[in-house]
PLY file of the C-alpha trace (Angstrom):
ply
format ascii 1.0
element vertex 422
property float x
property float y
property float z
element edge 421
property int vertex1
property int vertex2
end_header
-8.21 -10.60 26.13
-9.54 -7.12 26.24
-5.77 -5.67 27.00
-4.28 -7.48 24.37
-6.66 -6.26 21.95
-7.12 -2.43 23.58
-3.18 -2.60 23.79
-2.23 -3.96 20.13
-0.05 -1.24 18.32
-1.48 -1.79 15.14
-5.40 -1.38 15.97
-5.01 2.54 16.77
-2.70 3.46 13.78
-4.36 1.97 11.17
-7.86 3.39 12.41
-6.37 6.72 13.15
-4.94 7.13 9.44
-8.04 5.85 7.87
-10.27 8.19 9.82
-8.29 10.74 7.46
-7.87 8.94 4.56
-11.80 8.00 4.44
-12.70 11.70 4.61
-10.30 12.20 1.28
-11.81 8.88 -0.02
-15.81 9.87 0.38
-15.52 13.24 -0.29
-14.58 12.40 -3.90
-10.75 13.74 -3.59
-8.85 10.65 -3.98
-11.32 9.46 -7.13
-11.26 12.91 -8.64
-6.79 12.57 -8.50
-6.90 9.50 -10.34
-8.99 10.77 -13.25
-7.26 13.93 -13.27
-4.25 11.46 -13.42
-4.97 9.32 -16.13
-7.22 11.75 -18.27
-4.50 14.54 -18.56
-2.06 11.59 -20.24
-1.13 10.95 -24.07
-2.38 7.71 -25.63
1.77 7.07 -25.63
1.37 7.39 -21.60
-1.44 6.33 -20.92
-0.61 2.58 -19.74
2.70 4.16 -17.93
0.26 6.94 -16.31
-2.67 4.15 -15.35
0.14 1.70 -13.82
1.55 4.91 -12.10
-1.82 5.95 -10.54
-2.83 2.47 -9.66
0.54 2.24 -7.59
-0.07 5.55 -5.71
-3.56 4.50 -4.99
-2.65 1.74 -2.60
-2.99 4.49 0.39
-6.32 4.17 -0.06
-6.81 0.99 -1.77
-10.60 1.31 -2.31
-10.75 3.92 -4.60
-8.08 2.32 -6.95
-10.39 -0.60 -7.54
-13.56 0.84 -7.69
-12.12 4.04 -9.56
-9.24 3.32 -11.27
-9.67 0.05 -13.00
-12.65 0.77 -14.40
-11.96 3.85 -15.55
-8.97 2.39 -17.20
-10.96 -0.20 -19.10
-12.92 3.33 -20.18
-9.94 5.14 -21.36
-7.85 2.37 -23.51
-11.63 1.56 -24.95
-11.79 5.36 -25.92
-8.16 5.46 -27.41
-8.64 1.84 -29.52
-7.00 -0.02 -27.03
-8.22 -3.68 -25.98
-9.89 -2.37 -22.44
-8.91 -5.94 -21.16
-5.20 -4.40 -21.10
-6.36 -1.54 -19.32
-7.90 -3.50 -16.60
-4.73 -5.62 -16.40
-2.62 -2.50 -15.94
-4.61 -1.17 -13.70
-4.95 -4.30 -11.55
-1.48 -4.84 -12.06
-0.38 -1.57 -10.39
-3.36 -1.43 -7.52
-2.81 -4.68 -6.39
0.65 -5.63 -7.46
2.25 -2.70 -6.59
0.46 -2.46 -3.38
3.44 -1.95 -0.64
5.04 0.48 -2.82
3.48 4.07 -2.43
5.90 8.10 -2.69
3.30 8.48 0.67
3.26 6.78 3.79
-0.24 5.33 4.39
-2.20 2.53 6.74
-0.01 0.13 5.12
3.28 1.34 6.66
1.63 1.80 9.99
0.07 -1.57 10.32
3.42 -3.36 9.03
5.93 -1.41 11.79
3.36 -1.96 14.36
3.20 -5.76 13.51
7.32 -5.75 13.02
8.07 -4.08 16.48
5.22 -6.43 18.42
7.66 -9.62 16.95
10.80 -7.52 17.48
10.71 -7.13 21.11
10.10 -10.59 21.98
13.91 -10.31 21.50
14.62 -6.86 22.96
12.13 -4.82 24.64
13.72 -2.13 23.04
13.25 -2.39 19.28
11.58 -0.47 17.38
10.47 -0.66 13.45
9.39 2.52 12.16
6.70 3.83 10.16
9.41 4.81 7.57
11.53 1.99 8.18
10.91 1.20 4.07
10.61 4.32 2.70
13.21 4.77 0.34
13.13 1.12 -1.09
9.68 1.86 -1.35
10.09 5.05 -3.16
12.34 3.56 -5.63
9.88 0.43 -6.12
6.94 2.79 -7.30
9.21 3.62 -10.20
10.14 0.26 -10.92
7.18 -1.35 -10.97
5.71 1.15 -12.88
8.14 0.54 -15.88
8.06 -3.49 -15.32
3.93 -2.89 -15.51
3.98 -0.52 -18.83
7.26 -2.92 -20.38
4.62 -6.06 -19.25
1.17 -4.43 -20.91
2.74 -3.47 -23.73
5.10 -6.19 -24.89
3.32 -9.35 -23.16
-0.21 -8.52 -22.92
-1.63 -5.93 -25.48
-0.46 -8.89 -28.12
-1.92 -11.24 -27.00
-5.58 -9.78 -26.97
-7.74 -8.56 -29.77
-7.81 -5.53 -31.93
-10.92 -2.99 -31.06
-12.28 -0.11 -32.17
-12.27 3.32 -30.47
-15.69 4.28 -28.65
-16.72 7.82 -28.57
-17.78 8.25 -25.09
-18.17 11.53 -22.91
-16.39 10.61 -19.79
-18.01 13.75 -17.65
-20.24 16.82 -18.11
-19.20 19.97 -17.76
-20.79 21.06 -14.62
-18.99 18.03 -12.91
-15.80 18.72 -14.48
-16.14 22.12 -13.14
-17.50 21.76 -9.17
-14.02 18.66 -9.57
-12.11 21.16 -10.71
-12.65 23.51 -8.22
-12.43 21.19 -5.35
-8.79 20.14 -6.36
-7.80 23.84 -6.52
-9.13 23.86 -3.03
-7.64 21.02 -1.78
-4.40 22.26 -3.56
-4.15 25.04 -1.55
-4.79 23.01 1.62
-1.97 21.21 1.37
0.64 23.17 0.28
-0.64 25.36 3.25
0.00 22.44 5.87
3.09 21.26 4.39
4.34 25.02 4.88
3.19 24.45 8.70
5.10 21.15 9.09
8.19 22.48 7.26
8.05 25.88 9.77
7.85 22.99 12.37
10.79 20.97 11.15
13.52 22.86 9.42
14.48 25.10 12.15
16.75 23.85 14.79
14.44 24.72 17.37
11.50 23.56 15.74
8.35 22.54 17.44
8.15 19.15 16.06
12.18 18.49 16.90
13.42 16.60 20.07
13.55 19.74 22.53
16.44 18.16 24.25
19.10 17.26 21.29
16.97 19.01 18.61
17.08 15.86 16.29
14.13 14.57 13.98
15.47 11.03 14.73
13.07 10.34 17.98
10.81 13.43 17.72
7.27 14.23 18.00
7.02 15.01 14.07
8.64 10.76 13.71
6.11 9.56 16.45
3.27 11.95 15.50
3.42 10.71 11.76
0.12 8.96 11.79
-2.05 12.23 13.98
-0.11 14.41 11.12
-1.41 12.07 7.93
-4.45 11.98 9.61
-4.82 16.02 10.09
-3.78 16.62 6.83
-5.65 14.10 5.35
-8.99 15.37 6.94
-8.20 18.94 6.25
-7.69 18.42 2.21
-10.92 16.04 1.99
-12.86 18.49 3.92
-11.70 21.13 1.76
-12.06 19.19 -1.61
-16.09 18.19 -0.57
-17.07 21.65 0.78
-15.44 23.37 -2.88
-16.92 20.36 -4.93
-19.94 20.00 -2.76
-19.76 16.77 -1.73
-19.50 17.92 2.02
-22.33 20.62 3.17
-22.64 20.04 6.56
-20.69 18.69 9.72
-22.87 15.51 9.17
-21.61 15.12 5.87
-17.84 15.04 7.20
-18.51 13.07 10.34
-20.26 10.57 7.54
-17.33 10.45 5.62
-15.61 9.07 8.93
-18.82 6.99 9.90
-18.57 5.13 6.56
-14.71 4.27 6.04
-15.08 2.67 10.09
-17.83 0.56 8.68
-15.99 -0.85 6.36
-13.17 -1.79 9.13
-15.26 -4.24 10.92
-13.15 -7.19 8.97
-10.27 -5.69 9.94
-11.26 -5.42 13.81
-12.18 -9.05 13.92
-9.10 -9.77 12.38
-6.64 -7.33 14.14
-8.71 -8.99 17.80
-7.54 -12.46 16.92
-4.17 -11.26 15.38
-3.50 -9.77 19.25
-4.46 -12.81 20.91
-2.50 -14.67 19.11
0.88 -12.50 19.45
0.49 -12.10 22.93
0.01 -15.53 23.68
2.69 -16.28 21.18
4.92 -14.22 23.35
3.52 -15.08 27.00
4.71 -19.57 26.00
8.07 -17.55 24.63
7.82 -19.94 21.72
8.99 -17.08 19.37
12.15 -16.54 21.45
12.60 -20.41 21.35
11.92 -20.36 17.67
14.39 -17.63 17.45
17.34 -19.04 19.21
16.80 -22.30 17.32
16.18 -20.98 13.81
18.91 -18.54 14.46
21.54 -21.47 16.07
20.53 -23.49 12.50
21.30 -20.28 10.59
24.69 -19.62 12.50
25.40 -23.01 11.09
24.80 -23.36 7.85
26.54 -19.67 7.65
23.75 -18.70 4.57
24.19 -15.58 2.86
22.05 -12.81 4.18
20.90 -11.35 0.60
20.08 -15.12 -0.50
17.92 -15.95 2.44
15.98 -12.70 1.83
15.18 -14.32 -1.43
14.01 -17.44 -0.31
11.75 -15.54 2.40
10.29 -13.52 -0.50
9.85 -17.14 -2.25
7.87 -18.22 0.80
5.86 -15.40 1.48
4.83 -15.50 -2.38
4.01 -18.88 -2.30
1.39 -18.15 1.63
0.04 -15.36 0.09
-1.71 -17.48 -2.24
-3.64 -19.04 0.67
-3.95 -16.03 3.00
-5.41 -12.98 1.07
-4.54 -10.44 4.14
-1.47 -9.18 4.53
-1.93 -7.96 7.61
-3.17 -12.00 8.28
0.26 -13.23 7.49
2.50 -11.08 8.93
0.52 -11.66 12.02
1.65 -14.97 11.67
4.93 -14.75 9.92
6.69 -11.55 11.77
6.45 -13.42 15.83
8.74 -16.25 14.14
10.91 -14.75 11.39
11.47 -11.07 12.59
13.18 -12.27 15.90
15.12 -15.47 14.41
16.51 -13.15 11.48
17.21 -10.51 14.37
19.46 -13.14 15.99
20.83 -13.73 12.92
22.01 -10.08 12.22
19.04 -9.03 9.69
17.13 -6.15 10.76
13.80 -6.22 11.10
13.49 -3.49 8.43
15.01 -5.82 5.94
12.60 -9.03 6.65
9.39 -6.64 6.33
10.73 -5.11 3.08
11.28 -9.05 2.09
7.45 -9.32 3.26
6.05 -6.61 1.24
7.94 -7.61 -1.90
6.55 -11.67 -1.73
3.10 -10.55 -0.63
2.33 -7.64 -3.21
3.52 -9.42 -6.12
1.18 -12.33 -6.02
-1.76 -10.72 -5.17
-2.98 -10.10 -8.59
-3.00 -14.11 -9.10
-4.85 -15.25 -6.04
-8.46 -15.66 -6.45
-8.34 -15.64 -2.42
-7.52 -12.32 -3.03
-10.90 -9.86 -1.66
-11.28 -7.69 -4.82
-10.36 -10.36 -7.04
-14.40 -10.95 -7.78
-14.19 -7.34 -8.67
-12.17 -7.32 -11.36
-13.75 -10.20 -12.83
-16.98 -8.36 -13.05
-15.07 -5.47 -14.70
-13.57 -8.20 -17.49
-17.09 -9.65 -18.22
-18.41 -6.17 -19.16
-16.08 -6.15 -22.02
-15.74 -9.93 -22.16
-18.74 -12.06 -21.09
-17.15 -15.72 -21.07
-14.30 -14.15 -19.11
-13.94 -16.29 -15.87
-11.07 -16.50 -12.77
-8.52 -18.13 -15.16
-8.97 -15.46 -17.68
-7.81 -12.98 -14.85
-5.29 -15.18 -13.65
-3.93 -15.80 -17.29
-3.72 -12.15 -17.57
-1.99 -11.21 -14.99
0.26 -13.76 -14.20
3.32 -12.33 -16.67
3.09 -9.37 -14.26
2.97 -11.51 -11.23
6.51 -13.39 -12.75
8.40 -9.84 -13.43
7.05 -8.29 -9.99
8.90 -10.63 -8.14
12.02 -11.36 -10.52
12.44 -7.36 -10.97
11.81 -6.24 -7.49
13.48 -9.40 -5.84
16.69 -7.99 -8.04
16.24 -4.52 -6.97
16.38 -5.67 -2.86
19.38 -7.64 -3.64
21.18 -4.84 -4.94
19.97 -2.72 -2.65
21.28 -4.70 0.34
24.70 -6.14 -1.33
25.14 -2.29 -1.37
24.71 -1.83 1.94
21.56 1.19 1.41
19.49 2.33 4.11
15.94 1.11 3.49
14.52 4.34 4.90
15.18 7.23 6.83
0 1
1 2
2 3
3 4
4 5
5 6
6 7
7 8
8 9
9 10
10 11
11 12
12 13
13 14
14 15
15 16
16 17
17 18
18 19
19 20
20 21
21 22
22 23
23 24
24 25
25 26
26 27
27 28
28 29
29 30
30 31
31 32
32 33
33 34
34 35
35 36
36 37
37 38
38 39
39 40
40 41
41 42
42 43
43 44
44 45
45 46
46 47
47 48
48 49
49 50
50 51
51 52
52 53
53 54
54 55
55 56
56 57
57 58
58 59
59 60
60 61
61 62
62 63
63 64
64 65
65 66
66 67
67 68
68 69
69 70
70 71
71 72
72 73
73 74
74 75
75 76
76 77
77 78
78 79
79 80
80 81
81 82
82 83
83 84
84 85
85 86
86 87
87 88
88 89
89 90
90 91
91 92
92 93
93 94
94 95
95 96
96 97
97 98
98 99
99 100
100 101
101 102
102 103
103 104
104 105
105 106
106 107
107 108
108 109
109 110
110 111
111 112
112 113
113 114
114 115
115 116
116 117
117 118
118 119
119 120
120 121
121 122
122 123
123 124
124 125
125 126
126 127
127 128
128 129
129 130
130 131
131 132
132 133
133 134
134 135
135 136
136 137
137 138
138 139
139 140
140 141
141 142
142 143
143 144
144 145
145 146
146 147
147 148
148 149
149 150
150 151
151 152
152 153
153 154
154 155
155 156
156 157
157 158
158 159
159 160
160 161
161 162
162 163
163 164
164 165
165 166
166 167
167 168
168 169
169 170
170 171
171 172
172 173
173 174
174 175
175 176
176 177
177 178
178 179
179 180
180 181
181 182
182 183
183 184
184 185
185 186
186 187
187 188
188 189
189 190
190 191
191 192
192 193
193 194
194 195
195 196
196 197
197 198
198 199
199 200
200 201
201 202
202 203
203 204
204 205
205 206
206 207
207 208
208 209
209 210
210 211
211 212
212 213
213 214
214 215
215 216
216 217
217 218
218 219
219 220
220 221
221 222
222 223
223 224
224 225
225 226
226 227
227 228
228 229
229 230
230 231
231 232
232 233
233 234
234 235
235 236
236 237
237 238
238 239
239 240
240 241
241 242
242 243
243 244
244 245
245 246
246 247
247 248
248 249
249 250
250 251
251 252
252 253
253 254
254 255
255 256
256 257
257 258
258 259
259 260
260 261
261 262
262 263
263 264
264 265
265 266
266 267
267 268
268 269
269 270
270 271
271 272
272 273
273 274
274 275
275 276
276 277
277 278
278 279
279 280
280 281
281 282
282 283
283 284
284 285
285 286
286 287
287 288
288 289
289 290
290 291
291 292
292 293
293 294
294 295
295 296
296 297
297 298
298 299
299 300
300 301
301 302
302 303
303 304
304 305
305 306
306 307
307 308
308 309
309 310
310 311
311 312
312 313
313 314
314 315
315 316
316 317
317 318
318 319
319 320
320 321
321 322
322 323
323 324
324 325
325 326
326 327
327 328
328 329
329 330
330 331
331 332
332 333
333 334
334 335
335 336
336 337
337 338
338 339
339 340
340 341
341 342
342 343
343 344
344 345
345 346
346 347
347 348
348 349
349 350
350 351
351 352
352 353
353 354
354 355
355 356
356 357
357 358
358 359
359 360
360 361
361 362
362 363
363 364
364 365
365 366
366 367
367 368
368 369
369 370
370 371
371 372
372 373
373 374
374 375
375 376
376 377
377 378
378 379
379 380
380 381
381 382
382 383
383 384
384 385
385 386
386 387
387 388
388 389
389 390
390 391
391 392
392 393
393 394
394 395
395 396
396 397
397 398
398 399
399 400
400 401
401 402
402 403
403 404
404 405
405 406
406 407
407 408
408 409
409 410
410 411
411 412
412 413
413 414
414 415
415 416
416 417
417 418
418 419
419 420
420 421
C-alpha cells in the first residue's frame, strides 16, 4: 500500500506545481491579476473580460472563486448591471471553463499522470503528456469565453432585474499602489525567466534539449515542465509579496507553501485511495480484460471514432453530476476507457480531451460540486431568498452551450485530423 501510494505519478506533480502556484496564490499575485484584469475593462467588456479571467484562473482555482466572483458581482453592481449576472459569468468561466487554461497548471499534470497509469496497462510504454491537450485547450479558452459573454448577455442579463449603479471605492490608494508595484516586480520576474528558458531552448545545443539528437520532443525542458512551473511560479510570487509586502521574511514564503499543502489533505486522501485502486485494478488485469472485450465489441459494431467521443463526453457529463472530483472520476474512468479506446485506435490524448470537455461543462450545475455552497452565499448577498435551484437555474443555459459548443469544436477538430497538442 505504501508503494502504490509513494509510487503514484500523479501525487508528486500535482504537489510539486502547487508548492509554486500557492506561493503566487498567498502572496496576493494571482488575486491582484484578476482585478487588474477585470478593473482595466470597458462596461462593453466587462462580461467578455470577467468570463476571460475566470477561465485563466482555473490554474489556481482558489483564487477565482474567492476573488473573482465576488469581485464580479462588485463590478456589474458598480456599472448598473444585475450583480447576479456577474456572478453567473464568473462562475460560468471558473468552473465551466475549468480544463481550458493558455498555461499549463496542476490540472494538466494530474490528468497525464492519471492517462499514462491506465495507458500502460496496455503497453508499458505509453506515455500521455503534460501537453498532450494543449492546443485544443488553447483554442477552448477562446471559445468558451465567447459562448459565456454570447450566454450572459443574450440568455441571462434578460432574464434578471434592472438595478441601479452603486458608487463604491473598490481600493485605496496606498493598496493600489504597494499592488501596483508588486506586479511591476513580478513583471520583470518573468519575462527574466522566460528569457532563461528561451536561452535554454532555442539553440540547437541548448541545455534543456535532448543532448543526444538535440530534439525538444523527449527532453529535460518536456519532462522538467512541472520543476520549471514550479520555479517560476515561486520566483514571481516571491517577487510580487516582497514588492507588495505581503512576503517579509523567509517564514512568510515558506508559509505561503505551508498553507496551500494544508489545503491538499483532501486531495492526499483521495489521490491514496485513487492508487490503491489503479494498482489493484491493474495487478487482477481486469482493465486489460475490459479492454480486449470493450475493444472486440467496438471492432464490431465498427462505430465512428468522432461519434463515440461524443457519447463519452455524454457520459462523463452525466457522472460528473455524482462525483464532484475530477481527479475522482478519471481515477475511475481512465483504467477502463483509456486502454479499451487504445485498442480501438483512439489515443489516449483524445479520450482525456473527451474527459475534460464532459466534466468541466457540468460543473457549474452540480450542487455536489465543492464551491458550489460558495457561490450561493455570494447570490444571497445580493439576493436573500436565493437558494441551490436559483444557482442551478442560472447557470444551466451555460452548462447546455458548454457542451453543445465545445462538443462541436472536438468534432471538428478530430474529423480534421489536428494534433491536440504539441
Amino acid at each position: 500500500m505504501v508503494r502504490n501510494f509513494t509510487g503514484f505519478a500523479p501525487l508528486g506533480v500535482v504537489l510539486v506545481a502547487m508548492l509554486g502556484i500557492g506561493v503566487m496564490e498567498h502572496a496576493g499575485l494571482i488575486g491582484a491579476l484578476l482585478r487588474r484584469m477585470v478593473r482595466n475593462a470597458t462596461p462593453r467588456m466587462l462580461t467578455m473580460t470577467v468570463v476571460f479571467a475566470g477561465v485563466l484562473s482555473s490554474i489556481a482555482a482558489d483564487a477565482g472563486y474567492v476573488v473573482l466572483i465576488p469581485l464580479a458581482g462588485m463590478l456589474f453592481a458598480n456599472a448598473g448591471r444585475n450583480p447576479l449576472a456577474g456572478i453567473a459569468a464568473a462562475f460560468a468561466g471558473v468552473s465551466g471553463g475549468f480544463s481550458a487554461n493558455l498555461l499549463i497548471g496542476p490540472v494538466d499534470a494530474m490528468l497525464s499522470s492519471l492517462s499514462t497509469e491506465a495507458a500502460r496497462i496496455v503497453s508499458a510504454e505509453q506515455e500521455v503528456s503534460i501537453t498532450a491537450n494543449y492546443w485544443f485547450m488553447l483554442v477552448s479558452v477562446f471559445l468558451i469565453t465567447a459562448i459565456g459573454t454570447w450566454v450572459t448577455e443574450r440568455l441571462v442579463l434578460p432574464r434578471l432585474p434592472a438595478w441601479a449603479a452603486e458608487d463604491t471605492r473598490m481600493e485605496d490608494p496606498a493598496f493600489a499602489a504597494l499592488e501596483a508595484r508588486g506586479l511591476r516586480a513580478a513583471g520583470i520576474t518573468l519575462c527574466v525567466g522566460v528569457l532563461l528558458i528561451l536561452w535554454c531552448t532555442l539553440p540547437q545545443d541548448g541545455l534543456l534539449r535532448d543532448p543526444d539528437t538535440g530534439s525538444l520532443l523527449r527532453s529535460p525542458f518536456i519532462a522538467g515542465l512541472i520543476p520549471i512551473l514550479f520555479l517560476l511560479a515561486a520566483t514571481c510570487g516571491l517577487a510580487y509579496g516582497i514588492a507588495a509586502g505581503t512576503i517579509r521574511n523567509d517564514r512568510d514564503f515558506i508559509g505561503a507553501m505551508e498553507k496551500t499543502m494544508a489545503t491538499m489533505g483532501a486531495y492526499l486522501v483521495l489521490m491514496f485511495f485513487a492508487a490503491q485502486f489503479v494498482a489493484w485494478f491493474n495487478w487482477s488485469q481486469l482493465g486489460i480484460i475490459l479492454a480486449i472485450r470493450g475493444a472486440a465489441l467496438l471492432t464490431t459494431l465498427d462505430p465512428d471514432p468522432v461519434a463515440l467521443m461524443l457519447l463519452f463526453i455524454l457520459l462523463s457529463a452525466v457522472i460528473n453530476l455524482l462525483i464532484g472530483s475530477a481527479s475522482a472520476k478519471w481515477s475511475l474512468l481512465a483504467p477502463v476507457f483509456v486502454p479499451m479506446f487504445l485498442l480501438a485506435g483512439i489515443p489516449a490524448e483524445t479520450t482525456q480531451a473527451a474527459y475534460r470537455i464532459g466534466d468541466s461543462s457540468t460543473n457549474i450545475i452540480t450542487p455536489l460540486m465543492p464551491y458550489f455552497g460558495i457561490v450561493v452565499a455570494f447570490v444571497q448577498r445580493y439576493q436573500p431568498a436565493a437558494g441551490v435551484g436559483t444557482i442551478v437555474s442560472l447557470m444551466l443555459p451555460y452548462s447546455v452551450c458548454f457542451l453543445l459548443s465545445w462538443s462541436i469544436l472536438l468534432a471538428i477538430w478530430l474529423t480534421l485530423s489536428l494534433p491536440l497538442g504539441p
